[in-house]
N, C-alpha and C positions, 0 to 999 in steps of 0.2 A: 713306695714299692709298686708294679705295675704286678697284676695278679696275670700268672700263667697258665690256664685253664685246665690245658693239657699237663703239667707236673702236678697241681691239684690232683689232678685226677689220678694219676699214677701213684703219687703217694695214699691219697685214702684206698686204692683197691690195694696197695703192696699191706697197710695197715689192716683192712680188712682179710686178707689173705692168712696173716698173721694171726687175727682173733679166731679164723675160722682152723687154723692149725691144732691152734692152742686147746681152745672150750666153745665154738661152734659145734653145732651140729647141723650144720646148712653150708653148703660152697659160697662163692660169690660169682653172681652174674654182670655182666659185661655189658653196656651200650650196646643195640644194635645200630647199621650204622645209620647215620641223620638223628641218634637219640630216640629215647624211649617214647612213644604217640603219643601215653596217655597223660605226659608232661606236658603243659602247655598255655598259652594265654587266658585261655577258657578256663583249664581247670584251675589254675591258682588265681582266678581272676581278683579274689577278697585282696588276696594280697598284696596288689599292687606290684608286684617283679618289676624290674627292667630288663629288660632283653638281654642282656647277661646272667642275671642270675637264673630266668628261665632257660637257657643256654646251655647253664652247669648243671642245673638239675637235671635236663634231661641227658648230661653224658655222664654222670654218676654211675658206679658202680652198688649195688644193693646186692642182701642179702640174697639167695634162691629160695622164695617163701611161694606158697602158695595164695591163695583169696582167703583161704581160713584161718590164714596164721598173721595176718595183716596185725592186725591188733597188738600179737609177742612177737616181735621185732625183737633179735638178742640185742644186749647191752655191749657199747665198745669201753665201757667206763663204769666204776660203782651206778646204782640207778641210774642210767643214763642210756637210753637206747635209740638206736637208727630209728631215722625219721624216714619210711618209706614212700615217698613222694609218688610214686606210678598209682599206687592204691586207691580204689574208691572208697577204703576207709581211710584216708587220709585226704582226699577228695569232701567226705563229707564233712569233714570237720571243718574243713576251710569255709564251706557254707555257712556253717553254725554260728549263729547272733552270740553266742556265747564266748567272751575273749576268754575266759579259763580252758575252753576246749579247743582253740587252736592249736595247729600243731607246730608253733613255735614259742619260745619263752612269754611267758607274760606282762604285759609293761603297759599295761592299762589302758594300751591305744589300738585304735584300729586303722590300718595293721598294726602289728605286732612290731615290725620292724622297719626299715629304713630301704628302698628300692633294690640296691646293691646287694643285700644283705640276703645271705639264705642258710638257715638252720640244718644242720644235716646230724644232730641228734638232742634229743631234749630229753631234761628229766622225767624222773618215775616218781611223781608226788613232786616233794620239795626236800628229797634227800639226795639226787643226783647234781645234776650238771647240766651246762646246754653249753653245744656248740655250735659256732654261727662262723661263716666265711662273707667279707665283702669282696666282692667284683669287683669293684673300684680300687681300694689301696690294699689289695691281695693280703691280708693280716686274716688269721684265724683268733676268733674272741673266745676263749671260756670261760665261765660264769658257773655259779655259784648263786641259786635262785634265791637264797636266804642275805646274799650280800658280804658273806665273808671266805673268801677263796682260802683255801688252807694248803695253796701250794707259794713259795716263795713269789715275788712280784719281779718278772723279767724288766729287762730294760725299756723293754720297747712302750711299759706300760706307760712311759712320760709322754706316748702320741695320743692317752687319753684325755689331755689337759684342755685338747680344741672340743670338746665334748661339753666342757665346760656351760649350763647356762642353755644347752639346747635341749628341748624337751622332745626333740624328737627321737636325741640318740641321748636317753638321762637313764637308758639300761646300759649303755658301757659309759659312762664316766665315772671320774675318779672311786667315786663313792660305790659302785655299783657291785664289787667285787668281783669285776672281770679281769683276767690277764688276758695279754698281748702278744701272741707270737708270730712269727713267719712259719710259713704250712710245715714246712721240713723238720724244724726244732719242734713242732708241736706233734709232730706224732714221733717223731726220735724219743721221747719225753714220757710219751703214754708208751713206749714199748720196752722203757729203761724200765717203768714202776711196776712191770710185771717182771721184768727179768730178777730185780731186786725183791720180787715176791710183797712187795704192798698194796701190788694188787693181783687177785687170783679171780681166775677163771671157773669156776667148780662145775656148771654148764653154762649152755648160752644166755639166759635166764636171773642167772645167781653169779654175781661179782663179790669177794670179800676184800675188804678193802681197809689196810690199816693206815690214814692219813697223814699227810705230813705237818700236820700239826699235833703228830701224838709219835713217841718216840718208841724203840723196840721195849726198852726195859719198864716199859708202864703198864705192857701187858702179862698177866701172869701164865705161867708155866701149861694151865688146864684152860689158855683163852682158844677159842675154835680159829682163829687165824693163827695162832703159833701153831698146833695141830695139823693145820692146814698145810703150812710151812714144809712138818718134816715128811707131810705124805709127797709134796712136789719134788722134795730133795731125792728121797726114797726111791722116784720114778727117774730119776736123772736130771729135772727142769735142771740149769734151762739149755742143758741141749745144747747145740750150737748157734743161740741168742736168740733166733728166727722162727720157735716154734716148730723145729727140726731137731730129733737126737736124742729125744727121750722118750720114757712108754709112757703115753696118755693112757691107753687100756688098762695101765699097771696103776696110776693114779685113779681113774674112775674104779676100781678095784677094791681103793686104799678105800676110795671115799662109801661106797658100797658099804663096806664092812664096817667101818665105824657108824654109818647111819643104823645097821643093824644090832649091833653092840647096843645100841639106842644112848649113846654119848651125845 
């Protein structure tokens, strides 16, 4: 598959668009045009980029955060938050001798990753997720930093198999617990699991998130994601599927009030 730079990009800001509808509390900002300055050769230098992925980073769409909010970056996914790449706290971490503090997945090398390859959200600890796009054969990889993805295994995950045996790319091989999508199905995908309510917004911050490797009838009646459930219902979710058509003010409301109730 030949990676499309510009549909990439379309899609992650329609998806961002969408998070920021839903349980943002921040817009989304836009490339200016030639790309953001503070993206660049220099600044990712640890990482090794190839001129494409430096490329995409700098036409990526990001959150509207300020220098002091660098650090809480919302989540597009349970623990899983935007990797704000402009940042000179994301800047300094690419300096840091430290491969735990990169700001991309951990895989014991340095880099982190493979040229082509650029992370555009990593986990919170070792409870979220990481998502990584290559330049090269346009696939979006998500992972599962513990090794066991708890969402079904697409097809495409049989183009793991050349991974095989290389230790450069032995965080997406078979064993690694990454799935394999095309950019389009992969956020079609993350905006089915909110629509379907398995995964909720409550702010930009706090993702609850009931897995698909845990079924509805395994949680009981008083679990704070079923709770959760009937205050989205309550406010209309989901609306007209796009984060349009229901009262979010009526849901932060909902959720107010039972934080108070102290439930």
């Amino acid at each position: 598959m030949v990676f499309d730079q510009s549909e990439f990009v379309r899609l992650l800001t329609d998806y961002y668009e969408f998070c920021s509808r839903t349980f943002w509390d921040v817009t989304v900002k836009h490339a200016p045009a030639g790309g953001w300055p503070s993206i660049n050769h220099d600044t990712l230098a640890r990482l090794q980029k190839n001129d494409q992925a430096v490329e995409l980073l700098r036409q990526l769409p990001y959150p509207d955060l300020d220098a002091s909010q660098a650090f809480f970056t919302p989540l597009i996914m349970d623990h899983t938050q935007v990797v704000d790449w402009r940042s000179e706290y994301t800047h300094t971490l690419i300096r840091n001798n430290t491969l735990e503090a990169k700001p991309e997945p951990y895989t014991n090398r340095d880099p982190p990753l493979t040229p082509s390859c650029a992370c555009i959200a990593t986990s919170v600890g070792r409870d979220g997720y990481f998502v990584v796009v290559d330049t090269e054969d346009g696939y979006v990889y998500w992972a599962d930093p513990n090794g066991e993805h708890d969402e079904p295994e697409p097809e495409l995950n049989a183009t793991l198999d050349r991974f095989t045996d290389d230790p450069a790319n032995r965080w997406r091989d078979r064993l690694s617990g990454v799935n394999v999508y095309q950019p389009a199905d992969f956020f079609a995908l993350c905006k089915q699991r909110f629509r379907e309510l398995r995964w909720i917004g409550e702010d930009q911050c706090n993702i609850s998130a009931l897995r698909m490797n845990y079924e509805w009838d395994e949680l009981a009646e008083e679990d704070e994601h079923v709770e959760l459930v009937a205050m989205m219902r309550q406010a209309g979710w989901p609306g007209d599927g796009e984060g349009r058509g229901w009262d979010r003010t009526k849901f932060r409301a909902l959720l107010q009030g039972d934080s108070e109730s102290g439930k």
